[in-house]
C-alpha positions in Angstrom: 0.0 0.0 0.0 1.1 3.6 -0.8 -0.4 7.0 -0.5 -0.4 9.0 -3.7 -1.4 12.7 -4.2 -4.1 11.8 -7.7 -6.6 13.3 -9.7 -9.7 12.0 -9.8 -9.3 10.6 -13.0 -5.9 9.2 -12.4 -7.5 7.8 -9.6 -10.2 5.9 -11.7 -7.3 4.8 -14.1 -5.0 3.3 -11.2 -8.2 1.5 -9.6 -8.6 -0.2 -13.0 -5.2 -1.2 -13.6 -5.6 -2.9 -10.0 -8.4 -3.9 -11.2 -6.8 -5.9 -13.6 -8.1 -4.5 -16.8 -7.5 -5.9 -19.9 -8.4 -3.2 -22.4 -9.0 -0.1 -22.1 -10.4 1.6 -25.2 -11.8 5.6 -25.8 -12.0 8.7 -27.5 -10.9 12.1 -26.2 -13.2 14.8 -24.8 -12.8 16.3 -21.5 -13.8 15.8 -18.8 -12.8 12.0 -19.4 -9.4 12.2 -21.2 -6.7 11.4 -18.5 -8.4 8.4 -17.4 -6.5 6.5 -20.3 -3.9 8.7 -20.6 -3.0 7.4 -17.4 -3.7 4.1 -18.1 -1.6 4.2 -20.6 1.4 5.5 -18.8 0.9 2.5 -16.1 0.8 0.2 -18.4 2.8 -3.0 -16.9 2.8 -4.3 -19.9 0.6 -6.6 -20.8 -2.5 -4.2 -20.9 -3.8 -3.2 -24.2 -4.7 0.6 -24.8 -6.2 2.7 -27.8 -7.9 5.9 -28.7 -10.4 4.8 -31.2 -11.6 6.5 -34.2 -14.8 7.2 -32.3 -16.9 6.2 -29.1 -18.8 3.6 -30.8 -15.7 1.8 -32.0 -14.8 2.4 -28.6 -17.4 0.5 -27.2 -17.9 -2.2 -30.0 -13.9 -3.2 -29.3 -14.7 -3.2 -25.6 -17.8 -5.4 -26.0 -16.0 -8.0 -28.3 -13.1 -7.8 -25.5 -15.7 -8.8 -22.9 -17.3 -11.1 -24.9 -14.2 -12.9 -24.8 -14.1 -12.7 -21.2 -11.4 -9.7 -20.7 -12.2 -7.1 -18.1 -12.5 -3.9 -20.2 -13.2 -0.4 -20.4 -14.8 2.2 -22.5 -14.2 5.9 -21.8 -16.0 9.1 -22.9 -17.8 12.5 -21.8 -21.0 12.4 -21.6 -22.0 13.7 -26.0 -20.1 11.0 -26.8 -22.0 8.0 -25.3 -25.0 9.9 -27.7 -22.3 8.4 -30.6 -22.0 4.9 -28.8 -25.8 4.8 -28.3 -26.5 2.3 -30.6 -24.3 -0.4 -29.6 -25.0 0.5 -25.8 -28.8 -0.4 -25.9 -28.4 -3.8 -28.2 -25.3 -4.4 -25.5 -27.3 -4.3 -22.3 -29.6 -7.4 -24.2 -26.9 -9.7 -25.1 -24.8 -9.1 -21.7 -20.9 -9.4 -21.6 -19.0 -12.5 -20.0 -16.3 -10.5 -18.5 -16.0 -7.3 -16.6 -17.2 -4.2 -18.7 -17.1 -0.6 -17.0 -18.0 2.2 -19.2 -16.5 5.3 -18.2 -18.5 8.4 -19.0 -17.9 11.9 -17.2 -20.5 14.3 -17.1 -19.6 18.1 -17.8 -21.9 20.4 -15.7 -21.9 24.0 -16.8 -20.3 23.3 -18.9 -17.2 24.2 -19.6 -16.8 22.0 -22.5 -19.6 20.5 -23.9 -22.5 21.2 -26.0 -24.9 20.0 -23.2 -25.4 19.5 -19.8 -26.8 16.0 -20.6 -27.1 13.6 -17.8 -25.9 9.7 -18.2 -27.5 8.1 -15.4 -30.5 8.8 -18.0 -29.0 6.4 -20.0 -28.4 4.1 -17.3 -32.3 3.7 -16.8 -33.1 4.3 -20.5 -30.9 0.8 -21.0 -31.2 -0.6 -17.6 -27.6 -0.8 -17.0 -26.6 -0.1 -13.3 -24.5 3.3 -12.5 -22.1 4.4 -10.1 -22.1 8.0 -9.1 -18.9 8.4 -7.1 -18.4 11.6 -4.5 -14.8 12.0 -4.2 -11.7 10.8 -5.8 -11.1 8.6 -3.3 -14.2 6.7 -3.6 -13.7 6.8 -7.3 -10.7 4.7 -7.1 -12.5 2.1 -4.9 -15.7 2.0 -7.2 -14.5 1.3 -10.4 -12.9 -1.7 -9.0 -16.6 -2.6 -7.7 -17.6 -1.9 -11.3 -15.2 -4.5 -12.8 -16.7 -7.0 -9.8 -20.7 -6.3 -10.2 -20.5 -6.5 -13.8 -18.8 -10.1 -13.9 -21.6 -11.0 -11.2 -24.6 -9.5 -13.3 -23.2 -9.8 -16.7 -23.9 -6.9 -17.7 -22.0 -3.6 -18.4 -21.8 -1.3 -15.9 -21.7 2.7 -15.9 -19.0 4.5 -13.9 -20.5 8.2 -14.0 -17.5 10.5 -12.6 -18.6 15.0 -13.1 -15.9 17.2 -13.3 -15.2 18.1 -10.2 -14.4 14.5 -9.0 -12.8 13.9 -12.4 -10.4 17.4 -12.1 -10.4 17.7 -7.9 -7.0 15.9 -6.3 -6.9 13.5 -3.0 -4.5 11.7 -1.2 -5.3 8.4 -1.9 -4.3 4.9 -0.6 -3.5 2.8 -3.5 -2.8 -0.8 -3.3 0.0 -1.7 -5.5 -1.0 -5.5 -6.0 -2.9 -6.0 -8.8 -5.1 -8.6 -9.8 -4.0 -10.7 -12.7 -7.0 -11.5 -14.6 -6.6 -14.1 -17.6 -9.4 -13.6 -19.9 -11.0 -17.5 -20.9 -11.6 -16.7 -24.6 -14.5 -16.5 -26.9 -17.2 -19.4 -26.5 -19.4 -19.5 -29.6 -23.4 -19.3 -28.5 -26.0 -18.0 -30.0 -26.9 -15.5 -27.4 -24.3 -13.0 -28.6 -26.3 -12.5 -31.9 -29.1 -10.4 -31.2 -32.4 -11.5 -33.0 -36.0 -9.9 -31.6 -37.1 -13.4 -29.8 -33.6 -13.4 -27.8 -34.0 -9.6 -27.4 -37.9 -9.8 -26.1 -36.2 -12.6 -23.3 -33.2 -10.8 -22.4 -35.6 -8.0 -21.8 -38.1 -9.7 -19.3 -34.4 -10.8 -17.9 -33.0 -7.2 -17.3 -36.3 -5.9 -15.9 -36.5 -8.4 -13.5 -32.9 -7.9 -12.6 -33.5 -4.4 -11.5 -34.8 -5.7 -8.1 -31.8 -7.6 -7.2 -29.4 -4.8 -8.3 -31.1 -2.6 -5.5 -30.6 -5.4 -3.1 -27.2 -5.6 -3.6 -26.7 -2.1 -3.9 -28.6 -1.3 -0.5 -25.3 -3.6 1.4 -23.2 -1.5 -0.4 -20.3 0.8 1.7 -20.8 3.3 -0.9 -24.8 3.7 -0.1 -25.9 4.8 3.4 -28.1 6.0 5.7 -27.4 8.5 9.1 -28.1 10.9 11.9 -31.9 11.4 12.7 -34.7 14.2 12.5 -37.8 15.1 10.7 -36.5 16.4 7.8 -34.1 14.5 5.3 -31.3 15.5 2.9 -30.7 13.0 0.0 -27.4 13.5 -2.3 -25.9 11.6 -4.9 -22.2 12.4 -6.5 -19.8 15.3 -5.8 -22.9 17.3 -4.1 -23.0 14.2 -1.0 -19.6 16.0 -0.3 -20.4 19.5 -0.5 -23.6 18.4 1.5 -21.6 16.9 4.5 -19.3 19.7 4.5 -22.0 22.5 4.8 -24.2 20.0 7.5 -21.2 20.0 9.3 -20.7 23.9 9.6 -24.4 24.4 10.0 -24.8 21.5 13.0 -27.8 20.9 10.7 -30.0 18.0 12.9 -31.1 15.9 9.7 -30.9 12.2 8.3 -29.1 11.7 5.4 -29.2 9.6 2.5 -25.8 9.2 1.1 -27.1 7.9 -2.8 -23.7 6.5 -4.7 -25.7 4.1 -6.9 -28.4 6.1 -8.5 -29.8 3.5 -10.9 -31.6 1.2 -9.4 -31.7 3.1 -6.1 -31.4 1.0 -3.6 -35.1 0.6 -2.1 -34.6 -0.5 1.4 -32.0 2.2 2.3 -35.1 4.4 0.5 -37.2 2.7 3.0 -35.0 3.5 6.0 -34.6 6.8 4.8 -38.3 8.2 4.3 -39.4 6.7 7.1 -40.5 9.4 10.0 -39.4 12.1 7.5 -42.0 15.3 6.9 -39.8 16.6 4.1 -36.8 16.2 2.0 -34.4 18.0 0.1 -32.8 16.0 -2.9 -29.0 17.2 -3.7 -27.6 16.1 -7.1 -25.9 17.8 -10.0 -27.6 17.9 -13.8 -31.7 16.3 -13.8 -33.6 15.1 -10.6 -33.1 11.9 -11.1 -32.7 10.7 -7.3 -35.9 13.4 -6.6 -37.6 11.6 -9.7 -37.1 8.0 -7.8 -37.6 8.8 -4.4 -41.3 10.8 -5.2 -42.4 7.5 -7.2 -41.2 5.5 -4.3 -42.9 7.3 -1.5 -46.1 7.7 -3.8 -45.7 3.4 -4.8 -45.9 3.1 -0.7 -48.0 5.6 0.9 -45.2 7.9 2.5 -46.4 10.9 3.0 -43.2 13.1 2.3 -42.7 16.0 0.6 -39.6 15.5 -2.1 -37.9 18.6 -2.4 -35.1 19.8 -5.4 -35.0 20.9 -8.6 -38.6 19.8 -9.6 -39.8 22.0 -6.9 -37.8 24.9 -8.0 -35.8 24.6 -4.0 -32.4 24.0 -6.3 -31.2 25.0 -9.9 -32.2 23.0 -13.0 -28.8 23.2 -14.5 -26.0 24.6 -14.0 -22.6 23.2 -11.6 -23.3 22.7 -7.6 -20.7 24.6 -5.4 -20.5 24.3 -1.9 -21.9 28.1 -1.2 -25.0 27.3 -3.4 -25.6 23.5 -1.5 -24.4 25.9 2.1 -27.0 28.1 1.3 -30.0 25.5 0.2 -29.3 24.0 3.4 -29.5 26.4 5.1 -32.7 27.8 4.4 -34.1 24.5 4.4 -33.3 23.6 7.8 -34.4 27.5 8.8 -30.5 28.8 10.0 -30.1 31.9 9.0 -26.6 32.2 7.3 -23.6 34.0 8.9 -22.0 35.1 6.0 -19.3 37.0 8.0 -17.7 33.4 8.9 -17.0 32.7 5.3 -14.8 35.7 3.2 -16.2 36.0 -0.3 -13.7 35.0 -3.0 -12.5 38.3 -5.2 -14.2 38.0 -8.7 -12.0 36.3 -11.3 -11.3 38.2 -14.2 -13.0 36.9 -17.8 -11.3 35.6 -19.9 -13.4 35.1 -23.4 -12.6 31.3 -25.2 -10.1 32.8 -28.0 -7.9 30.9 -31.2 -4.2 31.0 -29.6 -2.0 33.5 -31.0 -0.6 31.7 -34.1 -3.1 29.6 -34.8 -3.2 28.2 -38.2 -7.2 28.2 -38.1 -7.3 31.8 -38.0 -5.4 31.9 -40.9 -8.0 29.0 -42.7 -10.9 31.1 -41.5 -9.7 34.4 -42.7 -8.8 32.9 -46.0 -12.2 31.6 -46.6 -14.1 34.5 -45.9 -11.3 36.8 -48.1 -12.3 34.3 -51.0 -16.1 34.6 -50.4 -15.9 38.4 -49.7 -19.4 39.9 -51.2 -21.0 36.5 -51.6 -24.0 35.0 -50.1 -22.4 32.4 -47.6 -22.9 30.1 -44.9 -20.2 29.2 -43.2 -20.8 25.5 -41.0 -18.7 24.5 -38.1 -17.6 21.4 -36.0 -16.5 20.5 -32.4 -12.9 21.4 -31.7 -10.9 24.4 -31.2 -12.5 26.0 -34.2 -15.6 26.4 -33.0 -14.0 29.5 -31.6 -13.9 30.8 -35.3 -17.3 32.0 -34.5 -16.3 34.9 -32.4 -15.9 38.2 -33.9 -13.9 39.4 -35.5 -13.7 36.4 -37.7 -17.3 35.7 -37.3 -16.7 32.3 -39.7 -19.2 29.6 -37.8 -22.7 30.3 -38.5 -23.8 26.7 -37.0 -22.5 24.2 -35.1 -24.4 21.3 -33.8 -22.2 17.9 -33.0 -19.1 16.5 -34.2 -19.2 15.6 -37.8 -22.5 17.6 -37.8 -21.6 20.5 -40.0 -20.9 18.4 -43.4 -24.3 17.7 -42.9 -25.8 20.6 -41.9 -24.5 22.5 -45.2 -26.1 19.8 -47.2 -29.4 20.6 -45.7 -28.8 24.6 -45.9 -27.8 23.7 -49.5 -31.4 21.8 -50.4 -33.1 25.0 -49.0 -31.1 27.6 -50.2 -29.2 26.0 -53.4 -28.1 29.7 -54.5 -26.0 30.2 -51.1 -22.4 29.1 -51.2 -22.0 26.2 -48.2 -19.0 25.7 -47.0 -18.3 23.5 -44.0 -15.1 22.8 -41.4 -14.1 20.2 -40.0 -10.8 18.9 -37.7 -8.7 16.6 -39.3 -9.7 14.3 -35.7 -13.2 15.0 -36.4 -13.0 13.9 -40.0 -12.1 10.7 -39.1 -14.5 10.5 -36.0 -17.7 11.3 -38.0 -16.7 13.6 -41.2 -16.5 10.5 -43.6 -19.7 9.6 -43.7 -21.1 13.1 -44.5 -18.8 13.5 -47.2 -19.9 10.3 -48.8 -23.6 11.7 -48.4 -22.5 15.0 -50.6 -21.1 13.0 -53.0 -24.1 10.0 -53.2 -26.7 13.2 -53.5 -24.6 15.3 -55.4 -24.7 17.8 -53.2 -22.6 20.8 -53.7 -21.0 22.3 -50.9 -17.2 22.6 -49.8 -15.5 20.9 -47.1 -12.7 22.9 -45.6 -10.9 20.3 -43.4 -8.8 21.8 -40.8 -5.4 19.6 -40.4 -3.4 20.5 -37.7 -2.0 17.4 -37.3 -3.3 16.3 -33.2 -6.4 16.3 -31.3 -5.9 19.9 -30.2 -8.8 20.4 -28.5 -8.5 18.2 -26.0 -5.0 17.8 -25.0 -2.9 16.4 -28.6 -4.2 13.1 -28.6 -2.8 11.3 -31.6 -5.3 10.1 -34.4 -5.1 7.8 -37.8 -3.7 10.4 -39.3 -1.0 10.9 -37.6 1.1 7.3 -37.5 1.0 7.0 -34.0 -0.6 5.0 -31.8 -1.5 5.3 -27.8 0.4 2.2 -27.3 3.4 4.1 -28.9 3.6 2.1 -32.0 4.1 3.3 -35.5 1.7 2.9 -37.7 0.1 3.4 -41.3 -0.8 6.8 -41.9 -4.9 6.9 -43.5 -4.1 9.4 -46.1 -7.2 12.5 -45.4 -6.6 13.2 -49.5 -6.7 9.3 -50.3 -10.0 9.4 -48.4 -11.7 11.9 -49.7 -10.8 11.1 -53.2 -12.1 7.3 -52.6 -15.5 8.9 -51.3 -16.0 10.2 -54.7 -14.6 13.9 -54.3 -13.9 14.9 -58.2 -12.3 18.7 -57.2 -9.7 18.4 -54.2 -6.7 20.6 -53.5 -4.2 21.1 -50.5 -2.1 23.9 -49.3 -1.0 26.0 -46.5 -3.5 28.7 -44.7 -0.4 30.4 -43.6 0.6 31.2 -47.9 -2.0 33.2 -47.8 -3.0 34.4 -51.3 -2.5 31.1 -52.7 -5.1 30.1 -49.7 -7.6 32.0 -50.7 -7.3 31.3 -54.6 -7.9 27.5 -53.5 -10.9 28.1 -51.6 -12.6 30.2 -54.6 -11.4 27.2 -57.2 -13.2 25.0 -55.0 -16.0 27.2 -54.5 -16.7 27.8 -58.3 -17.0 23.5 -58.8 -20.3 22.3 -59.1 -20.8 19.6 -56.7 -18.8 18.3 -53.5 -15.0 19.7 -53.4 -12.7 19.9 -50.6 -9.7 21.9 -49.7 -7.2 20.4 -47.3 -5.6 23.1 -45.3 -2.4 21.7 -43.9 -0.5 23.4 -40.6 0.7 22.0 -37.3 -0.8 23.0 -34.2 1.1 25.6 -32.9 1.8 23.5 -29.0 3.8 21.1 -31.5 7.1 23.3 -32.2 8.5 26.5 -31.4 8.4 29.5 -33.6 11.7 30.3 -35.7 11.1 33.6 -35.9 8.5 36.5 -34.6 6.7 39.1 -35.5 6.8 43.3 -34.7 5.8 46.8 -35.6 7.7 49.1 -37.6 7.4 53.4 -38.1 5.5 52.3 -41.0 2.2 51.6 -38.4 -0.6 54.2 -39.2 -3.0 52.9 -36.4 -5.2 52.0 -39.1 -5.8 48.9 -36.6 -7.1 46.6 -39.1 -4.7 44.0 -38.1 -6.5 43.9 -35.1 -10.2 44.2 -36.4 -9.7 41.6 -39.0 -7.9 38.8 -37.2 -8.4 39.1 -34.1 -5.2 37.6 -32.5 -4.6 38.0 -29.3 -0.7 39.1 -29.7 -1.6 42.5 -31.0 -3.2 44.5 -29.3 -3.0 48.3 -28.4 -0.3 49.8 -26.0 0.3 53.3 -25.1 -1.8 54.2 -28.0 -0.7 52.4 -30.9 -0.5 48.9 -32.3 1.5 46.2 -30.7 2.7 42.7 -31.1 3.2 40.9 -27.9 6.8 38.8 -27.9 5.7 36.4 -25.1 2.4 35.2 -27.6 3.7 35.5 -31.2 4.3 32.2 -32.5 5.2 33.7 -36.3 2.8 32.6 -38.2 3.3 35.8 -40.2 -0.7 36.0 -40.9 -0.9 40.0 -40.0 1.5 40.5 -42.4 -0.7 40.0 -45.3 -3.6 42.0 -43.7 -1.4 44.9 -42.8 -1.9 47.4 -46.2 1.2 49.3 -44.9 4.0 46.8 -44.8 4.1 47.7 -41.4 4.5 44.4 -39.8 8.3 42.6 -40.4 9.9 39.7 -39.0 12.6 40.2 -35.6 14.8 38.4 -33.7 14.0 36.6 -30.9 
């Protein structure tokens, strides 16, 4: 045993390696992504570890894994089990054979996400059981119980971390003997192919199996039931802790309902709870689904107790819990009035507005584009990643942006409404290959014409350079084939491609009208590294040429220039030399400098 100052999710990734995980398999998207990072760093070596083109390969390789008896794990955020939907509901029919725990953290906000969506939804909407862990510490412990109640129920299981127990750091008490699990192999049986007869059993099966999952989980350590009262205070996740902390300070007299398994909820622990109780007040981060339960319960068996939360308006609908707004609730539900002279108020952080980094070569894209379609009637469709932020003045260059891979599609439908609007869509070279493929293949099928503008900067930027197929490299540190974006495109069907550099920028712009001006799909391949992968060779300053004009700052928007004692200037400490203000500048007064 050793203590160990960890992350949440680096906690989560040592508890599986205990664990004894055999593959571990994922696609990048914060709040999730160091859980196999980590992994991967603590390989001992006979542990297998990939970032998969997408979430539902994820989970397909995972399943196949288990299948053959391997412990496993599939990890996400919480959009991208919506791309692993598919194989998730069929999955939780035909079962697994050996330990399957599918990692999703849930981003409440959020601060990185296009919703606030809630998985424990998911675990009801498939009947899968979910564990909702509170702290870091008790992350570690439950995923190991994940790998253990999923070989006992066959089933998958859901480990449901948010971002403050993904992001927060503990000192944790890791035990550094790890479980050697030998996986027996695949057994050919016709339950693992689903047909409707085996799937109308399997569901009787996993309805009925709901019961005995709240059995089990109302003996479990991370479920319980304390202190005394009328009134009741139920929590599940990261709020439990902010609850026992402010109960603590208040010397609140209440009986609490510590909820770590929210689906099933454990009924006799419910029972316990409810009873003698005139009211309660549900704590849990994203939808009421603990309120939700614990009203049909009470209603199901004639407790008459009045549920509290976020149904009732008592707590926010959405949004992140902190331990002033779960101090406060408390508070005023218990009727202490709060001494806010014990606690000092926190000086207001400055804001800081989501911005392309200096250098970027996506500016330089975006800029090019809408040089090339200057004065004609355009819609311009984004994508998740770090271009998303080309939507903010004053580039303005993202007019919609729904899900990843979404805007190839989108432009298509734009273009079936509007067929005398240019449509011209962006896409990450990671997000071509996660879902761009098969909305290119679409546009050339339907002979759809739009332009796809993919965005290669050679890494996952967005969420911390993980590598891709289009890089060579794989999470297990191999080498391997490179899957050629041009070769791709070309195979789908794409009659006008071209490539280039955003940063040459006149010959940028030409490509985008050439592509423009072909009737039917055409793409342009803009081709630039991410400026975190190498240091700039030279920068960037301002000469006595400068006339304040300031349309280096109005049209690009880059956050190295700026205005200082009056008049324009380039910041050395953020110019990464990507030269791009020199060709707005109509006054050759921007030149290269020393470092």
């Amino acid at each position: 045993m050793s203590k160990k100052l960890l992350m949440g999710n680096e906690a989560i990734a040592l508890g599986a390696v205990r664990a004894g995980v055999n593959i571990v398999t994922g696609y990048p998207g914060t709040p999730s992504t160091e859980v196999l990072e980590t992994i991967a760093h603590n390989n001992p070596g006979d542990l297998y570890v990939e970032w998969s083109v997408n979430e539902k390969a994820a989970m397909e390789i995972a399943a196949g894994a288990a299948y053959s008896g391997a412990r496993t794990m599939v990890t996400m955020k919480q959009v991208g089990l919506n791309v692993a939907s598919d194989p998730l509901m069929s999955l939780a029919y035909i079962g697994v054979k050996g330990g399957m725990v599918i990692l999703v953290a849930d981003d409440p906000g959020p601060f990185s996400s296009q919703t606030e969506q809630d998985t424990r939804h998911f675990a009801k909407f498939s009947n899968l059981p979910v564990l909702d862990p509170a702290t870091p510490e008790e992350a570690y412990e439950m995923v190991q119980y994940a790998f253990e109640l999923s070989e006992t129920v066959k089933l998958p299981v859901f480990l449901r971390p948010t971002t403050r127990v993904c992001h927060a750091c503990a000192t944790i008490e890791t035990d550094n003997e790890r479980i050697k699990h030998k996986p027996e192999g695949f057994e050919k049986n016709p339950d693992w192919v689903i047909f409707p007869n085996l799937a109308y059993r399997k569901h009787i099966h996993i309805e009925k199996l709901q019961d005995d999952l709240s059995d089990i989980f109302s003996k479990l350590r991370f479920n319980k039931v304390y202190g005394a009262g009328r009134l009741g205070v139920a929590a599940s996740g990261v709020a439990y802790t902010y609850v026992a902390e402010a109960a603590e300070k208040l010397k609140a007299d209440v009986k609490v309902f510590k909820v770590g398994t929210p689906y099933p909820l454990p009924k006799t622990l419910a029972e316990d709870f409810l009873e003698g109780l005139d009211e309660v007040l549900v704590f849990e981060e994203l939808d009421p689904v603990v309120e939700e339960e614990l009203i049909l319960y009470s209603a199901a068996n004639g407790k008459k107790v009045r549920i509290s939360g976020k149904k009732t308006q008592h707590l926010p609908c959405a949004g992140e819990y902190t331990f002033e707004l779960v101090y406060s609730a408390l508070a005023k539900f218990i009727g202490v009035e709060e001494n806010n002279t014990e606690r000092e108020a926190l000086p207001l952080l400055p804001v800081r507005q989501p911005v392309l980094c200096a250098g970027c070569p996506h500016r330089a894209s975006f800029y090019a584009v809408k040089m090339a379609m200057k004065g004609q009637k355009a819609v311009f469709s984004g994508d998740i990643g770090c271009y998303t932020l080309g939507n903010a003045k004053p580039l303005d260059m993202v007019d919609t942006c729904l899900c990843m891979g979404g805007g190839i599609t989108v432009a298509q439908g734009i273009h079936r409404t509007q067929p005398d609007t240019k449509n011209i869509s962006f896409v990450g070279d990671s997000t071509f290959f996660h879902t761009g493929i098969p909305g290119i293949v679409n546009a050339v099928y339907n002979d759809t014409d739009i332009t796809v503008i993919i965005l290669d900067n050679s890494t996952t930027a967005m969420t911390g350079h993980q590598p891709h197929p289009g890089i060579g490299k794989t999470m297990m540190n191999s080498i391997s084939e490179k899957v050629d974006i041009y070769g791709v495109i070309k195979a789908c069907g794409v009659k006008h491609i071209s490539k280039g550099n955003p940063l040459d920028f006149e010959k940028a712009v030409e490509l985008i009208k050439q592509a423009a001006e072909f009737k039917g799909p055409s793409a342009v391949i803009f081709e630039a590294p991410c400026i975190a992968l190498f240091k700039p060779a030279v920068l960037y300053e301002v000469n006595d040429n400068c006339r304040n004009c300031k349309k280096c700052i109005t049209s690009i928007g880059c956050p190295a220039i700026s205005i200082a004692d009056g008049k324009v200037n380039i910041e050395p400490s953020l110019c990464y030399g990507c030269g791009l203000c020199t060709s707005v500048c109509p006054f050759n007064a921007i030149g290269r400098c020393e470092k």
